[in-house]
Steps between C-alpha positions, in 0.01 A plus 500: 500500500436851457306437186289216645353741832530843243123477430420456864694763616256810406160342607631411857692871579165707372303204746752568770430911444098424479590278829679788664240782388203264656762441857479862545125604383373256755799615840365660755531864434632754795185701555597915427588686797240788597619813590322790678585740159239181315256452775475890570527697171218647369438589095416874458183623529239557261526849356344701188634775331368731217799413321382109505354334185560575131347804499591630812629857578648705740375665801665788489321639817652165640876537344517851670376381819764197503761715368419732832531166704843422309618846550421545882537139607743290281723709343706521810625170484387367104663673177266505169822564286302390156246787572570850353367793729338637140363149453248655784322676207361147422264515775363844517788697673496857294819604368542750797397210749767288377759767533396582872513140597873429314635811654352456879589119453661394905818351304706676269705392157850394522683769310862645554614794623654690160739712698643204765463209260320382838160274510177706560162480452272766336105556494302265220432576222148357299717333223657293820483162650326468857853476689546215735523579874842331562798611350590140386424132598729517820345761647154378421578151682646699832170669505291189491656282694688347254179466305537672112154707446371348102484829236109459427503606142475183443346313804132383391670378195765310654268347865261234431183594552599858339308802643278278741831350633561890573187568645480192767893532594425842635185419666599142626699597829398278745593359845688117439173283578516238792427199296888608256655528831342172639563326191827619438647646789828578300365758256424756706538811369840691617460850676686677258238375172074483485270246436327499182327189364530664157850523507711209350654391773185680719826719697523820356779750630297842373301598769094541418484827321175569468445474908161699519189640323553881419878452438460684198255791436356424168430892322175340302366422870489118445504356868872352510478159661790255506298258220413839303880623503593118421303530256590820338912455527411171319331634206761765492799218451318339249499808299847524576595159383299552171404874384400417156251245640197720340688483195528151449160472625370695218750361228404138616088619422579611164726200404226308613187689275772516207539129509097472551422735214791318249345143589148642437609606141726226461233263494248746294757486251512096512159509448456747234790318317374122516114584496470403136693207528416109561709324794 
């Protein structure tokens, strides 16, 4: 029996699995749910740097003025543990400069006490890493509402969108518009976080910290608008996240002419070797 129906067997499961595959192309499908985070969210803003491009480069008048926003705005609540104070130098900072700013620096370096064998802090020093505000994760999350700040070493790196993801988080603080709340009278926004439609989730627990024009008193005398400090703190993180961007700017040019100039006399050579000869 079983060797009379064996040669059936095969062709009728794989037109039973073609059967099945066509059954559930052609079902009805469950249309997707939308949610307020879909309907609402916005992709970052358009935003150029000098830093953009293959050959771009630095501000460095920029980097100082977003490492001033950083310094008097963020570094309250954000760490930049990847950063060396010394690694200021990069920008323009003298020697000197770099010294003043590790050693007047609001937070301190966990050290301990030689004499007690007790923790204590001492003034930074330029070989040291900016020190984060909180003395560990616990006591970060108490002071944010449960909410962990992100170390921005890293941050236009790791957000999509990179440093215009930075620049239209901090200056998309809104109001929740009517038409979410009509839509989806659910999502509104609890007291204790903030709208933004930038935000993943567009409920942010940091409050807006740039909250006016002139927070910061730029010394070059650039007028210091929210979009202009955005801006700057923004191109500062990106150098953050990648300080030997200028470097592989400039190694990526001369790869580039080396191969140009090798294919050039590659194919001189082809030439000057198979000139005399019939194909």
């Amino acid at each position: 029996m079983l060797r009379f129906f064996g040669p059936f067997i095969a062709p009728i499961v794989g037109l039973g699995f073609v059967l099945a595959l066509t059954v559930a192309f052609f079902m009805p499908r469950e249309a997707a749910q939308v949610t307020a985070q879909h309907e609402f969210h916005r992709e970052p803003m358009e935003l150029h740097l000098a830093s953009d491009g293959p050959f771009g480069r630095f501000d460095r008048q920029q980097l100082q003025r977003g490492f001033q926003v950083y310094k008097e705005v963020c570094s309250a609540c954000h760490s930049l543990s990847l950063v060396a104070f010394h690694d200021l130098e990069q920008i323009g900072f003298t020697k000197a400069e770099v010294k003043a700013i590790a050693n007047q620096w609001a937070t301190e370096q966990p050290s301990i006490n030689p004499d007690t064998g007790e923790p204590a802090t001492r003034k930074n020093l330029a070989s040291d890493k900016f020190p984060s505000p909180y003395a560990n994760e616990t006591a970060a999350r108490a002071a944010n509402n449960n909410a962990l700040p992100p170390d921005l070493s890293l941050i236009t790196k790791s957000r999509e969108g990179h440093a215009a993801y930075v620049h239209s988080l901090l200056i998309g603080y809104q109001d929740q518009p009517a038409e979410l709340l009509k839509k989806f009278p659910d999502a509104k926004t609890p007291p204790s976080l903030h709208y933004n439609p930038y935000f993943a989730n567009l409920n942010i627990a940091m409050p807006p910290p740039l909250a006016a024009d002139g927070q910061v008193t730029y010394a070059d005398g650039t007028n210091a608008t929210r979009d202009q400090m955005a801006q700057d703190v923004a191109a500062f993180l990106t150098w953050t996240a990648e300080p030997k961007l200028e470097n592989r700017h400039r190694a990526g040019i001369a790869v580039v002419l080396f191969l140009l100039v090798t294919t050039i006399l590659a194919y001189l050579a082809y030439r000057n070797i198979w000139a005399d000869k019939k194909h």
